[in-house]
KELUMZA-904855 format. One line per 3 residues: their letters; for each residue x, y, z of N, C-alpha, C. Coordinates in nm, 4 decimals. Example, Ala and Ser with C-alpha at 12.3 -4.5 7.8 and 13.67 -1.06 7.14 Angstrom:
as) 1.3190/-0.5690/0.7800/1.2300/-0.4500/0.7800/1.3200/-0.3300/0.7800; 1.2850/-0.2250/0.7080/1.3670/-0.1060/0.7140/1.2900/0.0030/0.7870
***
This chain:
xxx) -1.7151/1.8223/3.9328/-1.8335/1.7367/3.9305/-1.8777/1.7150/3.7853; -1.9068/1.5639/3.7759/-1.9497/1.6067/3.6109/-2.0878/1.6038/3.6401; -2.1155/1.6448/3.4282/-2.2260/1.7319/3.4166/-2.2858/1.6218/3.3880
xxx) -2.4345/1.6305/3.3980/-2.5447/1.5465/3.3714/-2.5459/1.5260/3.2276; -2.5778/1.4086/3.1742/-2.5695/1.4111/3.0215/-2.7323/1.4628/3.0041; -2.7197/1.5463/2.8723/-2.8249/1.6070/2.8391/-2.9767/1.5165/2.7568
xxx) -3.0908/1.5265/2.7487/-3.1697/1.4301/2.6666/-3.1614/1.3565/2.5457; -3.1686/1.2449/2.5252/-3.1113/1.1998/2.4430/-3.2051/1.0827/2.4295; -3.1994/1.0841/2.2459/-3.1557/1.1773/2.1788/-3.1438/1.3193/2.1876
xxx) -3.0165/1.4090/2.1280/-3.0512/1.5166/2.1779/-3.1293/1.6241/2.0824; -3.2070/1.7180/2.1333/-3.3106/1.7560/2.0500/-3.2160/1.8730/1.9965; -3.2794/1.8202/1.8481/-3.2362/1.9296/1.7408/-3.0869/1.8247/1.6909
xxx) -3.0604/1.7272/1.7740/-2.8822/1.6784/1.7609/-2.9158/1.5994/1.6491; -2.7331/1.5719/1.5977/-2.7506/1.4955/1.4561/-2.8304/1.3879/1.4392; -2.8711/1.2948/1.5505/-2.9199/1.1818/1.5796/-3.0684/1.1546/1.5424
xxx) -3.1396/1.2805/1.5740/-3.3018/1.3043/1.5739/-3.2715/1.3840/1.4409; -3.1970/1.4146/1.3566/-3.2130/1.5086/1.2471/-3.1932/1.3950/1.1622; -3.0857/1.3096/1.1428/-3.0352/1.2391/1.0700/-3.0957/1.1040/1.0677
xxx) -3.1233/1.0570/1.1588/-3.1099/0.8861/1.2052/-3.2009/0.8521/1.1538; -3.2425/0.7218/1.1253/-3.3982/0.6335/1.0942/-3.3433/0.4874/1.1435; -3.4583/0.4717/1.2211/-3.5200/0.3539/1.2469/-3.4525/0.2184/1.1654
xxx) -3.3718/0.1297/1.2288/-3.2793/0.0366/1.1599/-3.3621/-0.0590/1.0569; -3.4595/-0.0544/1.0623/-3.5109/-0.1215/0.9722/-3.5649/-0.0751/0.8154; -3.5609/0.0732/0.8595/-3.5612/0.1817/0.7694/-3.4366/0.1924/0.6852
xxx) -3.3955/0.1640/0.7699/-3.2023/0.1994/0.6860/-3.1602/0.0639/0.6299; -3.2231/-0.0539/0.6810/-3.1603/-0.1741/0.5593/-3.2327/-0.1630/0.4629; -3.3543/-0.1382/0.4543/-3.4503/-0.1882/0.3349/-3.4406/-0.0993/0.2612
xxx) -3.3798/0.0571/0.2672/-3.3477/0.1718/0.1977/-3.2294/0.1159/0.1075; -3.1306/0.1176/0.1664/-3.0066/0.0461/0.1292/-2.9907/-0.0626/0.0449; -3.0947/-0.1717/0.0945/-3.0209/-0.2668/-0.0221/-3.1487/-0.2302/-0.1458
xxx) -3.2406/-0.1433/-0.1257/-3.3239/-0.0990/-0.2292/-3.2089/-0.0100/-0.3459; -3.1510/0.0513/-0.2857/-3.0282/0.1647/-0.3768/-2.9789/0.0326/-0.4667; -2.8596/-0.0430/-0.3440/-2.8069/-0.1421/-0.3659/-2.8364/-0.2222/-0.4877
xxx) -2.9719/-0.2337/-0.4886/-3.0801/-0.3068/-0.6310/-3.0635/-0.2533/-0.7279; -3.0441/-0.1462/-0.6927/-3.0763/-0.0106/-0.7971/-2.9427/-0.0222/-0.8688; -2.8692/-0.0052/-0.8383/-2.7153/-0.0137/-0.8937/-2.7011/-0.1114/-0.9534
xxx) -2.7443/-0.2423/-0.9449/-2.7212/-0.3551/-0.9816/-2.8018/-0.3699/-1.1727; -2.8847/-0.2869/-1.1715/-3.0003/-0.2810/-1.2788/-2.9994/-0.3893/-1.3262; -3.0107/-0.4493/-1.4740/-2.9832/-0.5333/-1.5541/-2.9337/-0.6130/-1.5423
xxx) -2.8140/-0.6150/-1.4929/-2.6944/-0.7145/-1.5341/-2.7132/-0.8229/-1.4735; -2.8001/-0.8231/-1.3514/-2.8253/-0.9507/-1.2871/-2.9707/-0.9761/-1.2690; -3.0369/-1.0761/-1.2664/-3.1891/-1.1101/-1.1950/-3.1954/-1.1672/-1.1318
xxx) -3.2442/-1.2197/-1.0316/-3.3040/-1.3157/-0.9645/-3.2207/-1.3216/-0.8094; -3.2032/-1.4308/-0.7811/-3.1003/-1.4976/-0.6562/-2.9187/-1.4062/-0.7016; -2.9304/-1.4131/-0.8333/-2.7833/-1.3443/-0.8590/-2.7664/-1.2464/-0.8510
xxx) -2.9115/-1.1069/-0.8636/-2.9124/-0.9503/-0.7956/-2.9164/-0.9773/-0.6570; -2.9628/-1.0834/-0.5857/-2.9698/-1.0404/-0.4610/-2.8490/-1.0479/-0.4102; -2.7832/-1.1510/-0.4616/-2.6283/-1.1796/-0.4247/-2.5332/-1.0487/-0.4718
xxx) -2.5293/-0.9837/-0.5362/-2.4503/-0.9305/-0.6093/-2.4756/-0.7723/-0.5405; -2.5690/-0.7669/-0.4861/-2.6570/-0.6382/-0.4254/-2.6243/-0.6424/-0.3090; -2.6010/-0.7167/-0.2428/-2.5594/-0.7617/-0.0842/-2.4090/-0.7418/-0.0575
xxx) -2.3630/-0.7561/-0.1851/-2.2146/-0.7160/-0.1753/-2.2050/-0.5964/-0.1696; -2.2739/-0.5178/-0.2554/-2.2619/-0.3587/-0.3134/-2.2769/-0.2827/-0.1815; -2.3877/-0.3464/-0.1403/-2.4803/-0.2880/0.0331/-2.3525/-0.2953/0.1174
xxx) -2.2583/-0.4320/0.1719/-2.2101/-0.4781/0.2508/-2.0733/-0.3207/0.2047; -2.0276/-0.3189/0.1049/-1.9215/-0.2447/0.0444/-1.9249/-0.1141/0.0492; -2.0503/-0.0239/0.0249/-2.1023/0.0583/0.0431/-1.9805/0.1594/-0.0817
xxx) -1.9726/0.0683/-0.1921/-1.9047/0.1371/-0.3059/-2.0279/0.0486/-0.4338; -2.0333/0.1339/-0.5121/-2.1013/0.1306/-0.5997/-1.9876/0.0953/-0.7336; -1.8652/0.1201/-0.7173/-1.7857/0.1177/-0.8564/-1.7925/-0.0348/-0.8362
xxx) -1.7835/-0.1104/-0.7476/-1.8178/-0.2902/-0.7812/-1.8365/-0.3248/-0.8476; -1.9997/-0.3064/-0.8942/-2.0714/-0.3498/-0.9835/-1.9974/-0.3561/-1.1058; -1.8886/-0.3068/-1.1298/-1.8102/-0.3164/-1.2768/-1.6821/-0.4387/-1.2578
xxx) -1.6676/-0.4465/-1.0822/-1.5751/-0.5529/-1.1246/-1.5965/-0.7106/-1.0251; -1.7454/-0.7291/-1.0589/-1.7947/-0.8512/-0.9768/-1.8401/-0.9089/-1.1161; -1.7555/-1.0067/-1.0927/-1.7895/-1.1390/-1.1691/-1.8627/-1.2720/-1.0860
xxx) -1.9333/-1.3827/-1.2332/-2.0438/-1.4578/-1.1602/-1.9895/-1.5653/-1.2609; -2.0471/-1.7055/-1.2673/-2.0744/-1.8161/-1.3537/-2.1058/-1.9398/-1.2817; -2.1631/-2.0171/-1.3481/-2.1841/-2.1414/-1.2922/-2.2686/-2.1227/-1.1781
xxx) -2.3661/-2.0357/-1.2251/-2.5012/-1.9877/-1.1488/-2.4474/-2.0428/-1.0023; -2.3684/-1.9242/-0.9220/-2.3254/-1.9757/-0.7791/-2.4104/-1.9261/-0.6813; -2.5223/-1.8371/-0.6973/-2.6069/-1.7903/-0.6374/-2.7212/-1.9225/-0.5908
xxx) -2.7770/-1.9911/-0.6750/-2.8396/-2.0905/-0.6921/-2.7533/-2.2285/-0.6503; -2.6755/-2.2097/-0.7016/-2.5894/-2.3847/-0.6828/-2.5665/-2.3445/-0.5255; -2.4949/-2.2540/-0.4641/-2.5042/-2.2375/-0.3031/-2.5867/-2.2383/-0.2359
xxx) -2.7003/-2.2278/-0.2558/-2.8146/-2.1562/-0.1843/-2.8750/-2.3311/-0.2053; -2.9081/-2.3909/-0.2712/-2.9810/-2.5270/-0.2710/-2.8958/-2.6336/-0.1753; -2.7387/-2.6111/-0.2124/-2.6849/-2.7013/-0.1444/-2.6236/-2.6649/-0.0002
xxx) -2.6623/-2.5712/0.0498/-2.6704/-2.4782/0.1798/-2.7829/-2.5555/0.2498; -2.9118/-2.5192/0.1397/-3.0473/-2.5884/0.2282/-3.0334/-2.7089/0.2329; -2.9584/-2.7724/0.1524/-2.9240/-2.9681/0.1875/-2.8455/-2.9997/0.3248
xxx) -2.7689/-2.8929/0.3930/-2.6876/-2.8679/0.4511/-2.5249/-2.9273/0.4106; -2.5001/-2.8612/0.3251/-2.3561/-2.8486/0.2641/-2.2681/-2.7801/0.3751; -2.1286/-2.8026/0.4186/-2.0827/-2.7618/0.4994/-2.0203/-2.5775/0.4273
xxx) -2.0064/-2.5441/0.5406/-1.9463/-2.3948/0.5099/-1.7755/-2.3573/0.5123; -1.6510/-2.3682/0.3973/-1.5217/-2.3538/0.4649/-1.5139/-2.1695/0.4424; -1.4160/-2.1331/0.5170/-1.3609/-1.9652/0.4923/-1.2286/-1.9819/0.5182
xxx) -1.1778/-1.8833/0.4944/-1.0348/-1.8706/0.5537/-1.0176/-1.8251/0.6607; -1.0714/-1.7302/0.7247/-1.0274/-1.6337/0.8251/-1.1367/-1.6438/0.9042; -1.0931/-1.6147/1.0283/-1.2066/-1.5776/1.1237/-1.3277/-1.4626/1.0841
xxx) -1.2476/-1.3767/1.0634/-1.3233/-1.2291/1.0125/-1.4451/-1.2399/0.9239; -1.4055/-1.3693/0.8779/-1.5347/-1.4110/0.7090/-1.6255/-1.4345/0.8439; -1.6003/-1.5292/0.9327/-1.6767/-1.6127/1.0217/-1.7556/-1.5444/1.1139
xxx) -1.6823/-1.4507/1.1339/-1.7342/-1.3128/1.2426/-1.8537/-1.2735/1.2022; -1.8363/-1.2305/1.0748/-1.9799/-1.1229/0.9624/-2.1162/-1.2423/0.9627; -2.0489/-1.3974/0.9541/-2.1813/-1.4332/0.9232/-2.2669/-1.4472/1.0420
xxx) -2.4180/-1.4051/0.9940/-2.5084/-1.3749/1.1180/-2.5923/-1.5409/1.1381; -2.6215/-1.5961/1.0468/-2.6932/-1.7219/1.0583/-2.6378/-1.8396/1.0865; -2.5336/-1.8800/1.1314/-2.4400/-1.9834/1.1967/-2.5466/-2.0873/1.1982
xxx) -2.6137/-2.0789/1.2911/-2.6755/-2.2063/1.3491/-2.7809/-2.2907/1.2553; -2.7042/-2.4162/1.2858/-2.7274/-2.5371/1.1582/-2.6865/-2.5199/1.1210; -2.5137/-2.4656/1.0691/-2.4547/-2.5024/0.9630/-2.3477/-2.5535/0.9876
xxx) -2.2846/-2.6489/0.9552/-2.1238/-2.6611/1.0145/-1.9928/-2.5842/0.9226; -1.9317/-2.5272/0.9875/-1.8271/-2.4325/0.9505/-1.7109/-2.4987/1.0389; -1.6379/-2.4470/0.9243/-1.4892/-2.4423/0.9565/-1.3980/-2.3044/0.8649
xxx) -1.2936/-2.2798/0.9988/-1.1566/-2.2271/0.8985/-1.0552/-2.2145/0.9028; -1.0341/-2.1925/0.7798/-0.8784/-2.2541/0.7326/-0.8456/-2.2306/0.8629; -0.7756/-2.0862/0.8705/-0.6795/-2.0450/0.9151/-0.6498/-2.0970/1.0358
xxx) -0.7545/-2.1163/1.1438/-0.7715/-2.2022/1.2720/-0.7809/-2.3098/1.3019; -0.7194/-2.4077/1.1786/-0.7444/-2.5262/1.1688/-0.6145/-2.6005/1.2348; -0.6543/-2.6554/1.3411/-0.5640/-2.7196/1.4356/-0.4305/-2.7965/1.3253
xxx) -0.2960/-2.7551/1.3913/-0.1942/-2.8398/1.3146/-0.2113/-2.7303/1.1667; -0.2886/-2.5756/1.1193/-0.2071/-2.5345/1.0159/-0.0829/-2.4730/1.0206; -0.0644/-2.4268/1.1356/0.0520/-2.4093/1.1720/0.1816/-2.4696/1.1372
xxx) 0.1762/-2.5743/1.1933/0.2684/-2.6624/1.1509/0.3086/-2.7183/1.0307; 0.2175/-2.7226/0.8934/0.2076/-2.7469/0.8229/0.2646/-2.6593/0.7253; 0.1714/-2.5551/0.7743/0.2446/-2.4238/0.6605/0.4159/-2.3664/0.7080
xxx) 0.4386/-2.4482/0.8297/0.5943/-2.3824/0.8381/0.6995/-2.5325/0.7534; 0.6054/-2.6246/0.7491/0.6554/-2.7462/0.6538/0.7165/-2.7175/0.5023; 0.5673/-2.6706/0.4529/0.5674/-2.6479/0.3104/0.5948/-2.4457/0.2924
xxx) 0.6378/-2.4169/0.3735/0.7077/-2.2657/0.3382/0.5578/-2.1489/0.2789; 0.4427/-2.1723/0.3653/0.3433/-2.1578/0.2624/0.2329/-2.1025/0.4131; 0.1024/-2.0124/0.4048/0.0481/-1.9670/0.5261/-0.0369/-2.0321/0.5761
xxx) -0.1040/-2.0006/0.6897/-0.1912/-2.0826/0.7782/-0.3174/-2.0831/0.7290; -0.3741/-1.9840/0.6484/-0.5143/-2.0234/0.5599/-0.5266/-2.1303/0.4114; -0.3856/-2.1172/0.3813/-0.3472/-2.2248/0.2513/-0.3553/-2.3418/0.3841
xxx) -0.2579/-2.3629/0.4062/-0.2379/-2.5510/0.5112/-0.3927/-2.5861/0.5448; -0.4263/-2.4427/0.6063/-0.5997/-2.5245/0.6847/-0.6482/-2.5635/0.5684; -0.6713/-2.4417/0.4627/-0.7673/-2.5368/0.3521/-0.7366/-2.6939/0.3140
xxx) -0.6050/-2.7444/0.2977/-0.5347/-2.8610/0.2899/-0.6178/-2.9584/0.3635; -0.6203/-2.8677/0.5146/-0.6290/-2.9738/0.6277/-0.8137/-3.0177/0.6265; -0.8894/-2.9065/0.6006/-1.0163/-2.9434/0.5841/-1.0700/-2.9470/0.4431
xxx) -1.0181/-2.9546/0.3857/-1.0485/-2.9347/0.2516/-1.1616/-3.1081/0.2353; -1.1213/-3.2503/0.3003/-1.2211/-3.3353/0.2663/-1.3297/-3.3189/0.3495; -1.3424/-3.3045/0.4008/-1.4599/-3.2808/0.5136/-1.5175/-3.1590/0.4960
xxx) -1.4605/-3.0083/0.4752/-1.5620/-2.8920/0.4683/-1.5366/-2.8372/0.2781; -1.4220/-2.8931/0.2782/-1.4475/-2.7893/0.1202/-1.4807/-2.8992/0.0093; -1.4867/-2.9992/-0.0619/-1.5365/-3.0653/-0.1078/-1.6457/-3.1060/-0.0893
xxx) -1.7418/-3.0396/-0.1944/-1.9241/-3.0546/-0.2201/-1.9774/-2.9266/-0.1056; -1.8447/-2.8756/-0.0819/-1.9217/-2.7233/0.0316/-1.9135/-2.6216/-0.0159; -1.9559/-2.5155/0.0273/-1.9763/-2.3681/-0.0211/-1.8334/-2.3301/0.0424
xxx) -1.7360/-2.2424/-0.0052/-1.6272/-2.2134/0.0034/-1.5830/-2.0142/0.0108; -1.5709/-1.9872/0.0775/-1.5977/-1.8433/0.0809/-1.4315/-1.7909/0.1634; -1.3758/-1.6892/0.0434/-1.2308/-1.6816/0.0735/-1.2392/-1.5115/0.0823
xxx) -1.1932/-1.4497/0.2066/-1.2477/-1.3212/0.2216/-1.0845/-1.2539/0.2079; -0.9866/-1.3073/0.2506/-0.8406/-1.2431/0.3162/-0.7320/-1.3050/0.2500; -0.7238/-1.4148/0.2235/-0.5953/-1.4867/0.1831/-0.5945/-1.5760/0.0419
xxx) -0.5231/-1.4754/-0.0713/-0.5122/-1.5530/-0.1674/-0.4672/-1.6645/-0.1898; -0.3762/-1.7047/-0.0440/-0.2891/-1.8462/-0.0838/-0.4036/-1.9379/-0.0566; -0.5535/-1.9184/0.0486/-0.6330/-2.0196/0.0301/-0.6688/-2.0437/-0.0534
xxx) -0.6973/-1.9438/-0.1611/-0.7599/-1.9405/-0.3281/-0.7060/-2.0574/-0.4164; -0.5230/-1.9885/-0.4006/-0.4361/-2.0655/-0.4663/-0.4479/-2.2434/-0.4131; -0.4441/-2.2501/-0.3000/-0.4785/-2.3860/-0.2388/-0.6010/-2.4700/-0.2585
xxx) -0.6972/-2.3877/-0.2651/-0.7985/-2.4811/-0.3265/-0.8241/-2.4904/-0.4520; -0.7932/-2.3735/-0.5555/-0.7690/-2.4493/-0.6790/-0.6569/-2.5736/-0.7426; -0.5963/-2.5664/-0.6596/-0.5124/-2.7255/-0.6489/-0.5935/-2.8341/-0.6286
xxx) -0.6721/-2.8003/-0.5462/-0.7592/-2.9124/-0.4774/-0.8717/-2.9472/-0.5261; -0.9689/-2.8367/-0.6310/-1.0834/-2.8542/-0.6816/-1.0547/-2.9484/-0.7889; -0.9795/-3.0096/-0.8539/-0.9787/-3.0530/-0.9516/-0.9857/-3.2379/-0.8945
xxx) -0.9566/-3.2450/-0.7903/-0.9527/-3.3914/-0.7135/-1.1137/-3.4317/-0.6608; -1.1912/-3.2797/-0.5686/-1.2890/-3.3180/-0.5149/-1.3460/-3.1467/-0.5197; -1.4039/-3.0978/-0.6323/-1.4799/-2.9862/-0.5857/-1.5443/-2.9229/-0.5491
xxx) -1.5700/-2.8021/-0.5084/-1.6760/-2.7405/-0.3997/-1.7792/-2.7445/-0.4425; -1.9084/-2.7033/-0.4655/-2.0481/-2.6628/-0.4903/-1.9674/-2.4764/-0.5621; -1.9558/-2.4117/-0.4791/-1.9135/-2.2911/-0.5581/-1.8400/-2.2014/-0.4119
xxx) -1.7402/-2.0352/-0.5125/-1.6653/-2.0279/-0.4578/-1.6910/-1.8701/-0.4350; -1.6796/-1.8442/-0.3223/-1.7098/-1.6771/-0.3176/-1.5398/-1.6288/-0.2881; -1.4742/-1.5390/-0.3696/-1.3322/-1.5149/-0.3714/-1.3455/-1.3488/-0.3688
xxx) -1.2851/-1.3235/-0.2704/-1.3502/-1.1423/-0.2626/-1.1570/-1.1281/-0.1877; -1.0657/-1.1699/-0.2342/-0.9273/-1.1894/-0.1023/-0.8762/-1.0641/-0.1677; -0.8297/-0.9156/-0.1361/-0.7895/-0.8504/-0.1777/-0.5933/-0.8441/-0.1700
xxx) -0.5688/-0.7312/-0.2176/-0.4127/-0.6915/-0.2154/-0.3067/-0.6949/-0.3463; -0.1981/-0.6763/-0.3003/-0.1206/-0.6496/-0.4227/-0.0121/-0.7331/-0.4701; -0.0315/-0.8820/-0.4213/0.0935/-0.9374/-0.4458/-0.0015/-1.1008/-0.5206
xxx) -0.1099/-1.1457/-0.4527/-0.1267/-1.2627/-0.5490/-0.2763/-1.2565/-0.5622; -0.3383/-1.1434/-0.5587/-0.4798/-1.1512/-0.5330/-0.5322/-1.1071/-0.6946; -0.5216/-1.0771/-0.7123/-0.5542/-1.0404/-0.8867/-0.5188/-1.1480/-0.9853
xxx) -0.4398/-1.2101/-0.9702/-0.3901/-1.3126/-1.0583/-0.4472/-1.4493/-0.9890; -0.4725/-1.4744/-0.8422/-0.5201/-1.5821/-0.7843/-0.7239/-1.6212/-0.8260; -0.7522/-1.4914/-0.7965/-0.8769/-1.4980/-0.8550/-0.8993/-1.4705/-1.0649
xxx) -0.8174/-1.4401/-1.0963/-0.8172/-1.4651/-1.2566/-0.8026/-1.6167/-1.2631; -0.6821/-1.6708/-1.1737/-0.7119/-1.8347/-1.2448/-0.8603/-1.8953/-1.2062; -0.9301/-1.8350/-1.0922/-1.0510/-1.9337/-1.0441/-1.1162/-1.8592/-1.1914
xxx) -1.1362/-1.7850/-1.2242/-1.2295/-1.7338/-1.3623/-1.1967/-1.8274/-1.4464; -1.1231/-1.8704/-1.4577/-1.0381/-1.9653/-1.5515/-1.0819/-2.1186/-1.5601; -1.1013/-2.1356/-1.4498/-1.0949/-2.2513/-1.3994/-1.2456/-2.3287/-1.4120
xxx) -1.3100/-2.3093/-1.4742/-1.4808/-2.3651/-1.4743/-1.5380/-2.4075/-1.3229; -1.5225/-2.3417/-1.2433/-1.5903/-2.3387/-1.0928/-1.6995/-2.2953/-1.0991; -1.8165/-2.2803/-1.0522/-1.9166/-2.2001/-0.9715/-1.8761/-2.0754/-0.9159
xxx) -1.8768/-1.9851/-0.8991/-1.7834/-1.9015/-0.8455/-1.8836/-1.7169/-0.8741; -1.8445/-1.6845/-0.7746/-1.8336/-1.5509/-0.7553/-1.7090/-1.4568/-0.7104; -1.6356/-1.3619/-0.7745/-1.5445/-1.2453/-0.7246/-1.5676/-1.1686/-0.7288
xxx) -1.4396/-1.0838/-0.7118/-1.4096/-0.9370/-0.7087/-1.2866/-0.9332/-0.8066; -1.3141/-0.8926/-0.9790/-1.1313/-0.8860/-1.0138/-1.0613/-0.7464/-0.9051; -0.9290/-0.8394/-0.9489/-0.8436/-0.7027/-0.9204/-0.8023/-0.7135/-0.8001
xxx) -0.7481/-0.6193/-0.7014/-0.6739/-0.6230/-0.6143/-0.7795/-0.5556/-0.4881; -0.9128/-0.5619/-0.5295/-0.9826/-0.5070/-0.4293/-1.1014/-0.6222/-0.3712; -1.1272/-0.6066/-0.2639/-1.2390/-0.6834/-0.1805/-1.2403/-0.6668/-0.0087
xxx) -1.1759/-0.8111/0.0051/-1.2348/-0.8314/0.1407/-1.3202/-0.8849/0.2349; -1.2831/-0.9275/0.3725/-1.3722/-1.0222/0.4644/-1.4959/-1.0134/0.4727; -1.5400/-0.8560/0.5092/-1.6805/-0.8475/0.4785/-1.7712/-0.8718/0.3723
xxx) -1.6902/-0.8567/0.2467/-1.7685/-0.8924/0.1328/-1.7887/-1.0518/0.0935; -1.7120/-1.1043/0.1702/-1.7511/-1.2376/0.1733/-1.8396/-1.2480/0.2688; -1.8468/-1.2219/0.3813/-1.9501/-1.3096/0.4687/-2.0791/-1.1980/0.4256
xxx) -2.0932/-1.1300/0.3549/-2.2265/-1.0624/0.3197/-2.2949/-1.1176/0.2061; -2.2070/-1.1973/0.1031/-2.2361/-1.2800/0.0070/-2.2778/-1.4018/0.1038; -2.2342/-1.4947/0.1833/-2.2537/-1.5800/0.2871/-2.4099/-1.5555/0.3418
xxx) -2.4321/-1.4203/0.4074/-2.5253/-1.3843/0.4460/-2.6420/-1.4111/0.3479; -2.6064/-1.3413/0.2651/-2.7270/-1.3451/0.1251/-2.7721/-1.4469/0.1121; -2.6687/-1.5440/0.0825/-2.7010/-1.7028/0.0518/-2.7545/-1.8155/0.1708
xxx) -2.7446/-1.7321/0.2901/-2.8190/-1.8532/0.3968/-2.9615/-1.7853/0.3976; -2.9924/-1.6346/0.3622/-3.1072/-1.5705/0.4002/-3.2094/-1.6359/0.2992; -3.1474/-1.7191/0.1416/-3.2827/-1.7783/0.0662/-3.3138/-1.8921/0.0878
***
């Protein structure tokens, strides 16, 4: 027979010793989060840059997040104009909490990338960007969480019709360090991660940041 589960929370248990109140625990957090950030940023660009740190829950970031072309601000105005939203991956799409009113698209699910990327020898988040690139990534906020070849693909493309600015967080060890060095390069709007570290969440938490002003 099973046993009755005991009160719960359980008294004295990690839960009632440890836990606080969820609203307790964000405003703690991205307060640290702030904290880490000190100096180096003010305004719309600590909050952005703090939201990552929070979302990451690593503090060594802060040494390798790069900014220019005030993308905190240039996103956030042309967000409230309603600028469309592109990503690569679902996963970016998953994290973001404020969807509604915005139109999104991504790559990767972009009807016919399939086909495309088995054309040009090349993946399904590069082709989608291709495929939406006039309609969501030109004059849109652009947020690349997983796949450097979208990176690589839309810096092909920014130079024809470019975004508003670019959140590039695509980690790994084969084109992700060198894919986001050329966007540094490249006079974009832009926010990263150098190096071979990031990730989906750290994009749609930058995403987050920027629909919350």
């Amino acid at each position: 027979m099973r046993a009755s589960l005991t009160p719960w929370p359980v008294p004295g248990g990690f839960l009632e010793r440890l836990g606080r109140p969820p609203e307790e625990i964000e405003a703690r957090s991205r307060e640290m989060a702030h904290a880490l950030v000190g100096q180096r940023w003010q305004g719309a660009e600590a909050d952005l840059v703090a939201g990552i740190i929070y979302a990451a829950g690593d503090p060594s970031l802060v040494d390798l997040i790069r900014l220019a072309g005030d993308p905190a601000n240039q996103a956030r105005r042309a967000l409230a104009r309603g600028a469309p939203l592109l990503v690569d991956v679902d996963m970016v799409a998953a994290g973001i909490r404020r969807r509604a009113g915005h139109r999104l698209a991504v790559a990767v699910a972009t009807p016919g990338a399939d086909v495309l990327a088995r054309q040009c020898g090349t993946t399904r988040a590069a082709a989608g960007m291709r495929l939406r690139w006039e309609e969501f990534g030109a004059g849109g906020v652009v947020a690349i969480g997983n796949a450097p070849t979208a990176l690589l693909a839309l810096l092909d493309l920014a130079p024809i019709s470019p975004p508003v600015c670019v959140i590039a967080t695509c980690p790994g060890f084969q084109l992700a360090a060198a894919a986001k060095a050329a966007l540094i390069s490249s006079g974009l709007s832009h926010l990263t991660v150098i190096g071979n570290r990031g990730g989906s969440a750290l994009a749609a938490a930058a995403i987050n940041v920027l629909l919350e002003g």
